[in-house]
C-alpha positions in Angstrom: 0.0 0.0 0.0 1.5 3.2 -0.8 1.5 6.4 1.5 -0.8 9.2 -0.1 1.5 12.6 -0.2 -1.9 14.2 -1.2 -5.2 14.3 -0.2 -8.8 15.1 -2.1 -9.1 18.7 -1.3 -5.5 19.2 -2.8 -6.6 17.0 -6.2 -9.8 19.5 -6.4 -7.7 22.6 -6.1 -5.0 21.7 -8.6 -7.6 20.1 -11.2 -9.1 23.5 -11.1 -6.0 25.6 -11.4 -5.1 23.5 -14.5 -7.0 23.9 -18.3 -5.6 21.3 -20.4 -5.6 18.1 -18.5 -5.3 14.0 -19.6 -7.0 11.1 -18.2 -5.9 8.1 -18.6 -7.6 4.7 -18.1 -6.0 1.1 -17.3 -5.1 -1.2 -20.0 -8.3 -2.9 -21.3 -10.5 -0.3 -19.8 -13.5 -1.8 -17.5 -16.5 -0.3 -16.4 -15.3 1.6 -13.0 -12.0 3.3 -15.0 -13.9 4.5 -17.8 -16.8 5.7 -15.4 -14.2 7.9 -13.4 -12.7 8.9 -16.5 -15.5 10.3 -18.2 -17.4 11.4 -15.2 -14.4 13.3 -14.4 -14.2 14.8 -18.2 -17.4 16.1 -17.4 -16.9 17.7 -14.3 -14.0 19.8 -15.6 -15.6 20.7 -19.6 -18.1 22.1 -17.4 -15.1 24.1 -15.7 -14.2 25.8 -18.9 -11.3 23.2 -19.0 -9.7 21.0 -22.3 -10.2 17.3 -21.5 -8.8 14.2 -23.4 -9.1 11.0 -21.9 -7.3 8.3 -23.1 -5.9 4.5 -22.4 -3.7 1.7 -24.1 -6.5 -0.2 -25.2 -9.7 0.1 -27.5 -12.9 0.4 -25.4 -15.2 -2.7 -25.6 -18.5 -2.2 -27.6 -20.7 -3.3 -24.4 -18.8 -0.2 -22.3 -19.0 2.2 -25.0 -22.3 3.8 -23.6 -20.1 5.6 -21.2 -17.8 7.2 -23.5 -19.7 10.6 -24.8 -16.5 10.9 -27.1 -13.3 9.6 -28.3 -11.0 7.4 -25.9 -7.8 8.3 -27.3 -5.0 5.7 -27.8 -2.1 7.4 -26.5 -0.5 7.8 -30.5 -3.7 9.5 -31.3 -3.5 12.1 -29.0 -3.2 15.4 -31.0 0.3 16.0 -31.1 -0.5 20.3 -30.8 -2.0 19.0 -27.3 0.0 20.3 -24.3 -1.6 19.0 -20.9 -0.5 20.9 -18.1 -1.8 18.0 -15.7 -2.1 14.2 -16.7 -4.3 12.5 -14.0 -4.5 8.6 -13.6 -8.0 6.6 -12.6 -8.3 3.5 -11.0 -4.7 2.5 -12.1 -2.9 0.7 -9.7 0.7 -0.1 -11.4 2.7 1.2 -13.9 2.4 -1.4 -16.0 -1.4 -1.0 -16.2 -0.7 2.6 -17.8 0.6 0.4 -21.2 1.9 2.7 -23.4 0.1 5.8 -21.9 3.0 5.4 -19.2 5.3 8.2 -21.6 2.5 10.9 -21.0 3.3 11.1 -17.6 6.3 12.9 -18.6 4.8 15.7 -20.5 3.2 17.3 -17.5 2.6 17.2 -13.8 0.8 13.6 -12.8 -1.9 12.7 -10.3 -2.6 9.0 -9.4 -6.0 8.4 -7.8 -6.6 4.5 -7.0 -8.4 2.6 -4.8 -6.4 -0.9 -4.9 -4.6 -2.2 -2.1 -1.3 -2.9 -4.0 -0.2 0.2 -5.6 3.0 1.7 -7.7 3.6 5.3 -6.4 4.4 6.3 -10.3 2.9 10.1 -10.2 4.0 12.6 -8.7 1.2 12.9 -6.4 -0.7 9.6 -5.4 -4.0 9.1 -3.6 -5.4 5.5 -3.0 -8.3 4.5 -0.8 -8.5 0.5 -0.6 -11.2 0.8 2.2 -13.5 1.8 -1.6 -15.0 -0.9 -3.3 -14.6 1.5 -6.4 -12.5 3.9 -7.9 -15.8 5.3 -8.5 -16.8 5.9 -5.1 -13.3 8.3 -4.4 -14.3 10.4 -7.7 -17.7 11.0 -6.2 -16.5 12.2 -3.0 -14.2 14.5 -5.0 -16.8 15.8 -7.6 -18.9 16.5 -4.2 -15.2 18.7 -3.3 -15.3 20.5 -6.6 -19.4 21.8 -7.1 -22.2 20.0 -7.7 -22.9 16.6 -9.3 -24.7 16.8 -12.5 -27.7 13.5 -13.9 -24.8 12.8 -16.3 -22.2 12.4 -13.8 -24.7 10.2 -11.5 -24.9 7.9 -14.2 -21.2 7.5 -15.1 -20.7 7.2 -11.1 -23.6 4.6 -10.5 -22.2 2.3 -13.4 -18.6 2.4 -12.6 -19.8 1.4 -8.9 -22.0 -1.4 -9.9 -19.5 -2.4 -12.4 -17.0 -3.0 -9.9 -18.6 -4.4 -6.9 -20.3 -7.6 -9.7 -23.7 -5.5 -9.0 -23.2 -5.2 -5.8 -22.0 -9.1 -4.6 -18.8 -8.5 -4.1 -17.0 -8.7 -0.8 -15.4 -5.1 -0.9 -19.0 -3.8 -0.6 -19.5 -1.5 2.0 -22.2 0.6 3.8 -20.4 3.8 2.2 -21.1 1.6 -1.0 -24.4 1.8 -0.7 -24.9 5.3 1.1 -23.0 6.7 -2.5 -25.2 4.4 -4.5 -28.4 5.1 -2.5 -27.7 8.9 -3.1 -27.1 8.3 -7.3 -30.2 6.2 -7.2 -32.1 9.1 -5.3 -31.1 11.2 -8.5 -33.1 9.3 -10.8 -30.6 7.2 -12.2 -32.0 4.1 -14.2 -30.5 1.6 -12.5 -32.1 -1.2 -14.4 -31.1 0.6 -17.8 -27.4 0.4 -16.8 -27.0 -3.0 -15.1 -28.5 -4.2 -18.4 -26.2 -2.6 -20.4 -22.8 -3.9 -17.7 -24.3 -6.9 -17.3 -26.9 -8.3 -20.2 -27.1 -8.9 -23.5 -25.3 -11.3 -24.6 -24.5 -11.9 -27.7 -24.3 -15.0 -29.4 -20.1 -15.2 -28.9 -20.0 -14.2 -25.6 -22.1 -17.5 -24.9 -19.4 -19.4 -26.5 -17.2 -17.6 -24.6 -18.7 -18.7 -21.3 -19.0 -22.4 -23.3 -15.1 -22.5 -24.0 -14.2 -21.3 -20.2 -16.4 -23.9 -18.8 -14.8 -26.7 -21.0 -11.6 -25.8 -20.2 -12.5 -25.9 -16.2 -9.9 -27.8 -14.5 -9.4 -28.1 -10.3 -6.1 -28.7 -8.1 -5.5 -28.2 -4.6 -8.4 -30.9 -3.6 -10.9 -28.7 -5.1 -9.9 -25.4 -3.7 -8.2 -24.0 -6.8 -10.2 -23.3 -10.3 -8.5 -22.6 -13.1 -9.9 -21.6 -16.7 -7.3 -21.2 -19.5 -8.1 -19.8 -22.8 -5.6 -19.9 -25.6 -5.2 -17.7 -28.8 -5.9 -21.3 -30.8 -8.8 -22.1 -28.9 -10.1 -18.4 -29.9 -9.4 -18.6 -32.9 -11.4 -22.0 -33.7 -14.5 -20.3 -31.7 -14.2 -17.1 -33.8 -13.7 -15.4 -30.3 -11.9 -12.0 -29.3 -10.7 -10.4 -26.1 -14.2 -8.4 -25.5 -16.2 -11.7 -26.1 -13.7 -13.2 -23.3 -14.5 -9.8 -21.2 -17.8 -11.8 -18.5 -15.7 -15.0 -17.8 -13.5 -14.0 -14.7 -15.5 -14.7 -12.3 -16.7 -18.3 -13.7 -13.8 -20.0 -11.3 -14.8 -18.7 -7.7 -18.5 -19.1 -7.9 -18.0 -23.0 -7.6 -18.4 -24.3 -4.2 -15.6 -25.1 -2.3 -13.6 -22.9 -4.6 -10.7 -21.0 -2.8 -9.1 -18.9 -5.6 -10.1 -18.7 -8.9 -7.9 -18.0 -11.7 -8.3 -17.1 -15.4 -5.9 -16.9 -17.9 -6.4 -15.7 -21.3 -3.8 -15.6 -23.9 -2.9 -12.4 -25.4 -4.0 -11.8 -29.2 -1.1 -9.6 -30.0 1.6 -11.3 -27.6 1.3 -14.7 -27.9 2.7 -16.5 -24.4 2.0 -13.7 -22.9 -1.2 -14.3 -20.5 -3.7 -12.0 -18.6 -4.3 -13.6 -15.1 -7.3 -12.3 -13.5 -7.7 -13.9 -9.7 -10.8 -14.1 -7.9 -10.8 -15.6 -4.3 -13.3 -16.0 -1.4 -12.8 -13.9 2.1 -9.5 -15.6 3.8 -7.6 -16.2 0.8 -5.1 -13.5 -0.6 -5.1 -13.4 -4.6 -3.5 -10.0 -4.7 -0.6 -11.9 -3.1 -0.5 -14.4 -5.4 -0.6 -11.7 -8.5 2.5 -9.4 -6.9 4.7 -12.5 -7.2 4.1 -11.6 -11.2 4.7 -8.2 -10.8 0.7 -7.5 -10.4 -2.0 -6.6 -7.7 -5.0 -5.0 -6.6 -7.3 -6.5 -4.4 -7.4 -9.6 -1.8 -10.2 -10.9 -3.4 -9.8 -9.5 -6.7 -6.4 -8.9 -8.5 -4.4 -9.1 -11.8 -1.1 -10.0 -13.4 0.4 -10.7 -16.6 2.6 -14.2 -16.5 4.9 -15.2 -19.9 5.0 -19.1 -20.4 5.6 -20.8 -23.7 2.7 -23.1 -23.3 -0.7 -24.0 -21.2 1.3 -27.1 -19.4 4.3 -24.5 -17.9 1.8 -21.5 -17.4 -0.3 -23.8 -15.0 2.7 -25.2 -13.5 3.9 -21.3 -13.0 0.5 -20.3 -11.1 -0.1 -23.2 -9.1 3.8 -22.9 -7.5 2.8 -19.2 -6.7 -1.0 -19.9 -5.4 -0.7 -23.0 -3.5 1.3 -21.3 -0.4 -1.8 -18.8 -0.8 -4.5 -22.1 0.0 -5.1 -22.5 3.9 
């Protein structure tokens, strides 16, 4: 856990002595990063500021709806742009930034995060693990800066729900649900938006969720699920990464489940897999993750591990999880 060396006050006053400002998002934006990042956008084009926001990766077509413009990739940022702030949103290491990690050194930097694990990379940091969502710290500091418009409400509810699975999760808190309470209070449509995170699945993201239960395997007497999905095996199902995006949680929902882990292959960088770890109360995945290099939560973390095939990548995670499994 990093020290904070500034506090929410100090982010509202220097957001609003800056005008030309970036945001960036974590690699393979999700629901909560985007929500802070556009929620934020709004806050400060209201302001009379020039916003981009921006992130290594494409945004998924189900996410889209809360992108009211462009999500840059960091080579299409205008290159006559000259940010005098570049603020980071539910990032929690430097190697999340991707490629958006050089724009840190055009301007002053701001981290604001709410994982447990975190890389100090900014120049100022602010994390809050105690928040089930990034989400939750920007609406605290939109409530700092003026007053919370519909739009915003929206953005805020969504990244929220997004990140606590609707509200199941274990990093749920009461403050979760006094902040959502509030956004619901403002007429958000919850329904329409929980929909839109969380249904309508098309036709590949139910092969998707066929493939990742076919490739189900257990060790540890029962207590470790693992679901590994290969660039061959999408490529016979006609599957890419956003039809891959629902099946993280597949592997802890099983009883007697400890730690679930999935691993999808990379499209671009072949051996090169995305391990998203889920685990029940008791069992540490963010430790597991930080022995790749990763983090973020005890109950829900992220790595990247390099293995030149499914037999040694298994082998890899199971010799970092198993002292994890009490």
């Amino acid at each position: 856990m990093i020290e904070n060396n500034i506090n929410l006050n100090e982010i509202a006053n220097k957001l609003k002595e800056k005008n030309r400002i970036i945001i960036i998002s974590h690699v393979r934006p999700d629901g909560d990063t985007l929500a802070c990042a556009f929620a934020l956008k709004s806050v400060l084009i209201n302001m009379g500021k020039k916003v981009i926001c921006t992130s290594n990766d494409k945004v998924s077509s189900r996410l889209s709806f809360l992108c009211d413009s462009d999500c840059f990739l960091p080579d299409e940022i205008p290159t006559d742009y000259n940010p005098d702030l570049i603020v980071s949103v539910d990032v929690a290491s430097v190697s999340m930034l991707g490629n958006c990690e050089k724009l840190l050194s055009l301007a002053e930097s701001i981290k604001i995060d709410h994982h447990f694990s975190n890389d100090a990379f900014a120049d100022y940091n602010y994390a809050d693990p105690d928040s089930a969502s990034c989400s939750e710290i920007i609406f605290d500091l939109v409530n700092i800066m003026g007053e919370m418009s519909d739009k915003v409400c929206e953005l805020l509810y969504a990244g929220i729900s997004f990140d606590t699975g609707c509200f199941k999760h274990s990093n749920v808190t009461e403050g979760t649900h006094q902040k959502a309470a509030y956004l619901v209070s403002r007429g958000v449509n919850t329904a329409e938006i929980n929909q839109k995170l969380f249904g309508n699945k098309t036709k590949k993201e139910i092969s998707a969720l066929q493939t990742a239960y076919n490739s189900l395997e257990f060790y540890a007497d029962g207590k470790i699920a693992i679901v590994c999905i290969t660039n061959d095996m999408k490529s016979k199902k006609n599957l890419d990464d956003d039809d891959l995006s629902d099946i993280s949680q597949i592997p802890v929902e099983i009883e007697g489940v400890l730690l679930g882990i999935t691993l999808k292959e990379k499209s671009d960088v072949p051996c090169n897999f995305k391990a998203s770890m889920r685990s029940v109360p008791g069992t540490d995945a963010s430790a597991v993750c930080q022995k790749f290099g990763g983090g973020g939560h005890i109950c829900a973390a992220g790595c990247l591990i390099v293995a030149e095939n499914k037999d040694i990548l298994v082998q890899k995670v199971l010799e970092a999880a198993l002292p994890e499994i009490k």
